[in-house]
C-alpha positions as CSV (number, residue, x, y, z in Angstrom):
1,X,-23.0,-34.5,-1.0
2,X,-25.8,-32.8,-3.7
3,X,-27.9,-32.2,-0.7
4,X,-25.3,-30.4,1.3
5,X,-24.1,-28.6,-1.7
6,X,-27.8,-27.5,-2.3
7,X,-27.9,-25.9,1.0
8,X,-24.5,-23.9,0.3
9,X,-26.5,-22.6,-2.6
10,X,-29.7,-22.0,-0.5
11,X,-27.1,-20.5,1.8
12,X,-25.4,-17.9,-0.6
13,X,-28.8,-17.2,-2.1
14,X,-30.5,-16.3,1.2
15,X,-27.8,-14.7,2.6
16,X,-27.8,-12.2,-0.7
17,X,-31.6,-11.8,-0.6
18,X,-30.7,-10.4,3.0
19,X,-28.2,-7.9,2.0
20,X,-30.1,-6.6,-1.5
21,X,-32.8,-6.0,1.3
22,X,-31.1,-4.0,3.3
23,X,-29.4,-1.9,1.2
24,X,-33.1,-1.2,-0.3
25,X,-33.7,0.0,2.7
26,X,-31.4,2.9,2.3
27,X,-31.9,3.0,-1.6
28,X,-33.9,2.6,-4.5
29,X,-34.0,-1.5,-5.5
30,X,-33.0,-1.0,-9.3
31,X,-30.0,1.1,-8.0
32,X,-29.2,-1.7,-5.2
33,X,-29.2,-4.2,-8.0
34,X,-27.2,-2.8,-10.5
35,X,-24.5,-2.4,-8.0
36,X,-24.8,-5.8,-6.9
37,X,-24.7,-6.8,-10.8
38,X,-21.5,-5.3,-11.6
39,X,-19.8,-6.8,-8.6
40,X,-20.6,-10.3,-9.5
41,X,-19.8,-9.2,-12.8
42,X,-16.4,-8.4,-11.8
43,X,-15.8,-11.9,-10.0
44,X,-17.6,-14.2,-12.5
45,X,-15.2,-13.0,-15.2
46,X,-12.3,-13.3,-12.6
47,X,-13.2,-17.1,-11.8
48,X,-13.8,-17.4,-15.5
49,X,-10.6,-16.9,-16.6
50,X,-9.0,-18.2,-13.4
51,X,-10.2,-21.3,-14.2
52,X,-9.7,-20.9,-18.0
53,X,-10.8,-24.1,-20.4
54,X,-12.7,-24.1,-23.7
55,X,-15.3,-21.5,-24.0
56,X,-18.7,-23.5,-25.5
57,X,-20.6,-21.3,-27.3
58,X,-23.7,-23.2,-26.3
59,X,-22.2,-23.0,-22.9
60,X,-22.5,-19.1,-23.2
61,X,-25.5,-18.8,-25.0
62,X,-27.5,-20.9,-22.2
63,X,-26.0,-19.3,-19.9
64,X,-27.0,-15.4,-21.4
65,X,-30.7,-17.0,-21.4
66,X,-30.9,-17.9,-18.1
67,X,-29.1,-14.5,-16.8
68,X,-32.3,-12.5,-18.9
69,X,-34.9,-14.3,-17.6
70,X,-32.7,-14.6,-13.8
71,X,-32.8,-10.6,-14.0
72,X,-36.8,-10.3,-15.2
73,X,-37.6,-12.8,-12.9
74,X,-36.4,-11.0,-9.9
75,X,-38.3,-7.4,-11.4
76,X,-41.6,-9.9,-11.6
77,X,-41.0,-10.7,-8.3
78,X,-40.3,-6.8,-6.7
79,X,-43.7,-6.0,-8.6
80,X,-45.7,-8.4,-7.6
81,X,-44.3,-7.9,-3.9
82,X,-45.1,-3.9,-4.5
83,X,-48.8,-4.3,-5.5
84,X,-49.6,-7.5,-3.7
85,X,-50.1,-9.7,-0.5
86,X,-46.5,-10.6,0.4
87,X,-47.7,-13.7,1.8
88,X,-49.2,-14.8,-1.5
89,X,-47.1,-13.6,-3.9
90,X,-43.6,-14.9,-2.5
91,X,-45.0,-18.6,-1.9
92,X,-46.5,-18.7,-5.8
93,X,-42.9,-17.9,-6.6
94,X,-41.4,-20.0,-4.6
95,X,-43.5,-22.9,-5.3
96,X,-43.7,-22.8,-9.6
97,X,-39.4,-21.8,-9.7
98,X,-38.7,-25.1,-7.5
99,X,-41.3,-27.3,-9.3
100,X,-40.4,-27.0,-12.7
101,X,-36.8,-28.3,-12.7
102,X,-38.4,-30.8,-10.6
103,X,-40.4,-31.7,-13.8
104,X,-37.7,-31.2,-16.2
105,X,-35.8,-34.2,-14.2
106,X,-38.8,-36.4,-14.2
107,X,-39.6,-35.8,-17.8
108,X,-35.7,-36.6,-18.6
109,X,-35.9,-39.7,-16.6
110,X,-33.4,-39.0,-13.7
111,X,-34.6,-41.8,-10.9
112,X,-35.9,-41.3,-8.0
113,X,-36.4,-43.4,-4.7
114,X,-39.5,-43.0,-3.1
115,X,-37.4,-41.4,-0.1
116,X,-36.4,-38.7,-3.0
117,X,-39.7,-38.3,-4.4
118,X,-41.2,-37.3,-0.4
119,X,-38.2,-35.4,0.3
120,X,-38.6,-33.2,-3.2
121,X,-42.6,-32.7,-2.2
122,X,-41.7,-31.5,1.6
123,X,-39.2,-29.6,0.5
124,X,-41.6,-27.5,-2.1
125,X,-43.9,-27.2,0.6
126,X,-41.5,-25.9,2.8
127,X,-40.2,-23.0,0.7
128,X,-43.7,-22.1,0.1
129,X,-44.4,-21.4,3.9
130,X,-40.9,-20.0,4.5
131,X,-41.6,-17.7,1.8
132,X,-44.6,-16.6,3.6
133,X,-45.1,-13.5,5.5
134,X,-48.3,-11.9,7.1
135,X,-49.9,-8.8,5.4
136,X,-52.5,-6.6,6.3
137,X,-53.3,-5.7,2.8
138,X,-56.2,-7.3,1.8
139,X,-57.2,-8.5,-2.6
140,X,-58.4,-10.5,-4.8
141,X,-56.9,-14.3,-4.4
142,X,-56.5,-14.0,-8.3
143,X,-54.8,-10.9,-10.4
144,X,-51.8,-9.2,-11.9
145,X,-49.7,-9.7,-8.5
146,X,-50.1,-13.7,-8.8
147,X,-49.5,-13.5,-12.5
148,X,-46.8,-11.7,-11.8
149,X,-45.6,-13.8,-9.0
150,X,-46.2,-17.3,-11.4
151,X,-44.1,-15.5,-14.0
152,X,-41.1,-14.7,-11.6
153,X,-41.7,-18.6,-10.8
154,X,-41.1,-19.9,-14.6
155,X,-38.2,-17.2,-14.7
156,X,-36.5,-18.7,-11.8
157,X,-37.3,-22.3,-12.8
158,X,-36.3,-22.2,-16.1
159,X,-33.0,-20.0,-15.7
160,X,-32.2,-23.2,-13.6
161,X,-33.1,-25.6,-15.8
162,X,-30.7,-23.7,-18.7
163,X,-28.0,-23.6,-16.3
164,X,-28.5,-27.7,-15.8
165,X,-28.2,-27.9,-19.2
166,X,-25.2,-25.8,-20.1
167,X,-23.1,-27.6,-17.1
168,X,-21.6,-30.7,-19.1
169,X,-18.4,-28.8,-19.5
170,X,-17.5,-27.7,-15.8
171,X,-16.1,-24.0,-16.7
172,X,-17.8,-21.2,-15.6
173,X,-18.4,-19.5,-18.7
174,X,-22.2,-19.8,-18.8
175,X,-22.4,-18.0,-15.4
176,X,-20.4,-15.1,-17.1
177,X,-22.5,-14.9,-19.7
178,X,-25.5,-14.9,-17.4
179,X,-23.7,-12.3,-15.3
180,X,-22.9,-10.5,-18.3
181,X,-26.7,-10.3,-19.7
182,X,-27.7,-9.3,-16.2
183,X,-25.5,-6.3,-15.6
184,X,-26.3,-5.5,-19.3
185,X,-30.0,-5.5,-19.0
186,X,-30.2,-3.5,-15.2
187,X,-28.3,-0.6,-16.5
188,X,-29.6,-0.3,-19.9
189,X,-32.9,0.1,-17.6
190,X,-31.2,1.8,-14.8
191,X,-30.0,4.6,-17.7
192,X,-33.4,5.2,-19.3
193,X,-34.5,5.6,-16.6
194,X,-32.4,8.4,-15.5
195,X,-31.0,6.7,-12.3
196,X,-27.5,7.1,-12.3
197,X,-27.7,10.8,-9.4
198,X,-29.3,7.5,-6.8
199,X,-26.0,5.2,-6.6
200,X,-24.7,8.0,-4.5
201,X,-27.1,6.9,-2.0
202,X,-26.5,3.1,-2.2
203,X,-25.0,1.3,0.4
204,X,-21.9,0.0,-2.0
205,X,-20.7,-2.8,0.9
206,X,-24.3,-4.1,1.4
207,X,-24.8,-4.1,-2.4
208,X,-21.0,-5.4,-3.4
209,X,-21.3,-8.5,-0.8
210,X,-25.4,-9.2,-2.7
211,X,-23.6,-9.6,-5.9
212,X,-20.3,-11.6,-4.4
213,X,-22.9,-14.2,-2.9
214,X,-25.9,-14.1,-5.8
215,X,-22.6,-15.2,-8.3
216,X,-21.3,-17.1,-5.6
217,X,-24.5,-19.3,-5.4
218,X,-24.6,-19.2,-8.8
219,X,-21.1,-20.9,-9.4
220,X,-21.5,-23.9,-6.6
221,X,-25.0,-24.3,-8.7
222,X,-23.5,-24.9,-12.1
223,X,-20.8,-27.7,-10.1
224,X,-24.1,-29.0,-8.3
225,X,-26.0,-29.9,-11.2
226,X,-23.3,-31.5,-13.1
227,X,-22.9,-34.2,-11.1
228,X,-26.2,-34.2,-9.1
229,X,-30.2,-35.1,-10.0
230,X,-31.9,-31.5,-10.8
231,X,-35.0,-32.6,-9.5
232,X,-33.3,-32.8,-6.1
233,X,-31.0,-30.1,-6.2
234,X,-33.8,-27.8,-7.3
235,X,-36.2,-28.0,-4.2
236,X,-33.0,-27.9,-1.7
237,X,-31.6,-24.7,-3.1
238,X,-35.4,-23.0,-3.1
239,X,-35.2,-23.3,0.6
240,X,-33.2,-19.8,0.6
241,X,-35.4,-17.5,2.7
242,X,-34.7,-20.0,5.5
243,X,-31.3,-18.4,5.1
244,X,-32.7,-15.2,4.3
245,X,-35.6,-15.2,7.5
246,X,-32.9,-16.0,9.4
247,X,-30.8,-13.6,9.0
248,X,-33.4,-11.0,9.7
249,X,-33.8,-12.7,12.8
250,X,-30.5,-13.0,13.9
251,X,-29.3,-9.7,13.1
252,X,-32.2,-7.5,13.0
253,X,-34.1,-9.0,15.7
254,X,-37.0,-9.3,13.1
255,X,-39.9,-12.1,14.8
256,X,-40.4,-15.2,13.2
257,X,-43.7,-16.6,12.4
258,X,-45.5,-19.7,13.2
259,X,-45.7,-20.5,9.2
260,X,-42.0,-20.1,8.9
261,X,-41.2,-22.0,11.8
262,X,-43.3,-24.8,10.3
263,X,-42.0,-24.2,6.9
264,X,-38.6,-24.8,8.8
265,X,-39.4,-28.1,10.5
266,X,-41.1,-29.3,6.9
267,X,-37.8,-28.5,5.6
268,X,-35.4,-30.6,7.7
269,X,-37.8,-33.8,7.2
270,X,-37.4,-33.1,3.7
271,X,-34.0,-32.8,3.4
272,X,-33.6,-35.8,6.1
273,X,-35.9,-37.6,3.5
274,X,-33.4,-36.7,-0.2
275,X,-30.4,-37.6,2.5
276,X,-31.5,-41.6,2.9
277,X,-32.9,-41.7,-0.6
C-alpha cells in the first residue's frame, strides 16, 4: 500500500511540475509560483481545519522548516536549470533529494529486505535518468549550476525528512505551516522585487491547479510516512517527472528520449522490487 501511495504522490507532484511549466511558458516563473502558493494556501488551511485535532507546535514548526527550504529548494533548482546543462543539473537534484531520506531511514534503523534495498537503489537510478533531458549547451562538469543543483537536492531531501518527522500526529497542520512559510517567503520576494503589474499575465487555472496538486502531494505524503518506511517512500515519490515527462508527451506531443524510456523501465523493476520486499 506505501508503494502505491508513493506513486499518488509521484503522481500529484509530476502532474504539478507539468502545469507550473506551462503556465511559465506564458509568464514569469516567480509570478507562476506565487499564484500556485496561495492556492494551496487556501486548501491546506481548509483541510486543516476540516479535519481539526490538536495543533503540535512541533508539528508546525517542522513543518514551517521544511516549507522554507521546499520553497529555496525549488529557486536552486530554476537557477541551476537557467545557467546550466538541464541534463546534469535535474539528475544531481534528483538523485541527492531521494538519497538522503533514504539515509535518514537507514541511520534510524527502519529494516529493510534485500528486495527493498535493490528496489530503493533502481528506483534512485531511475529518477536520475527520468530527470534527464538532452542539451546542446555545453560546461564545465563541475560549477555553480551542480552546486546549485546538489543544494536544491538537500532542500528537497531534507524538507522530506522534517515532514517524516512531524507526521506522529496525523493532522495536517505541519503542511499548513509549510504552505504558510512558502506563500510568505515567494511574495515577500515577489514584492521586492516589484512583480505584482506580471500576475496579470499569469495563467491563474494552470497556476491554481500547480498549487491544488503540489499541496495535494504534500498531504497524501504526511499520511504516507506515518505509517510507511521513509527510505522506501522517498525513492517512489522522486519518480515524479515520469508523471511530469509524461504528461508532456501526452498532451503536448513532446518526444521522449531513449534515457527516459530507460529511466522508465528501471523504474517499474524497482518498484516491482519494494512491492515483494
Amino acid at each position: 500500500m506505501g508503494v502505491v501511495l508513493g506513486l499518488v504522490v509521484a503522481a500529484c507532484f509530476g502532474s504539478g511540475d507539468f502545469l507550473g511549466g506551462l503556465a511559465s511558458r506564458r509568464a514569469r516563473t516567480l509570478a507562476v509560483l506565487s499564484m500556485a502558493q496561495v492556492s494551496a494556501l487556501v486548501v491546506a488551511l481548509a483541510v486543516a481545519l476540516g479535519l481539526g485535532g490538536t495543533v503540535h507546535a512541533h508539528d508546525v514548526e517542522f513543518g514551517v522548516a521544511a516549507g522554507l527550504l521546499n520553497v529555496t529548494a525549488i529557486g536552486c533548482l530554476y537557477r541551476g536549470l537557467a545557467i546550466g546543462q538541464m541534463g546534469r543539473v535535474a539528475p544531481v537534484a534528483a538523485v541527492v533529494g531521494a538519497v538522503l531520506p533514504v539515509v535518514w531511514g537507514v541511520v534510524r534503523g527502519e529494516p529493510l529486505s534485500a528486495f527493498e534495498i535493490s528496489g530503493i537503489v533502481l528506483a534512485v537510478v531511475a529518477g536520475a535518468l527520468l530527470s534527464s533531458e538532452p542539451d546542446e549547451r555545453s560546461g564545465p562538469l563541475f560549477g555553480q549550476a551542480l552546486l546549485l543543483a546538489a543544494a536544491a537536492g538537500v532542500g528537497f531531501g531534507v524538507s522530506l525528512i522534517l515532514f517524516a518527522a512531524a507526521s506522529h500526529h496525523g493532522e495536517m497542520w505541519p503542511v499548513l505551516g509549510a504552505r504558510a512559510a512558502a506563500c510568505a517567503a515567494v511574495w515577500i520576494v515577489l514584492l521586492l522585487r516589484r512583480g505584482i503589474p506580471t500576475l496579470a499575465d499569469v495563467p491563474k487555472g494552470q497556476a491554481g491547479a500547480a498549487g491544488v496538486f503540489d499541496v495535494g502531494a504534500s498531504m497524501i505524503l504526511l499520511v504516507t510516512l506515518k505509517s510507511n518506511l521513509t527510505a522506501v517512500i522517498a525513492p517512489v515519490a522522486s519518480l515524479a517527472p515520469a508523471f511530469t515527462t509524461g504528461h508532456a508527451w501526452w498532451y503536448l506531443h513532446e518526444r521522449v528520449s531513449r534515457i527516459q524510456l530507460l529511466g522508465l523501465l528501471v523504474a517499474l523493476a524497482g518498484l516491482a522490487l519494494i512491492a515483494v520486499g
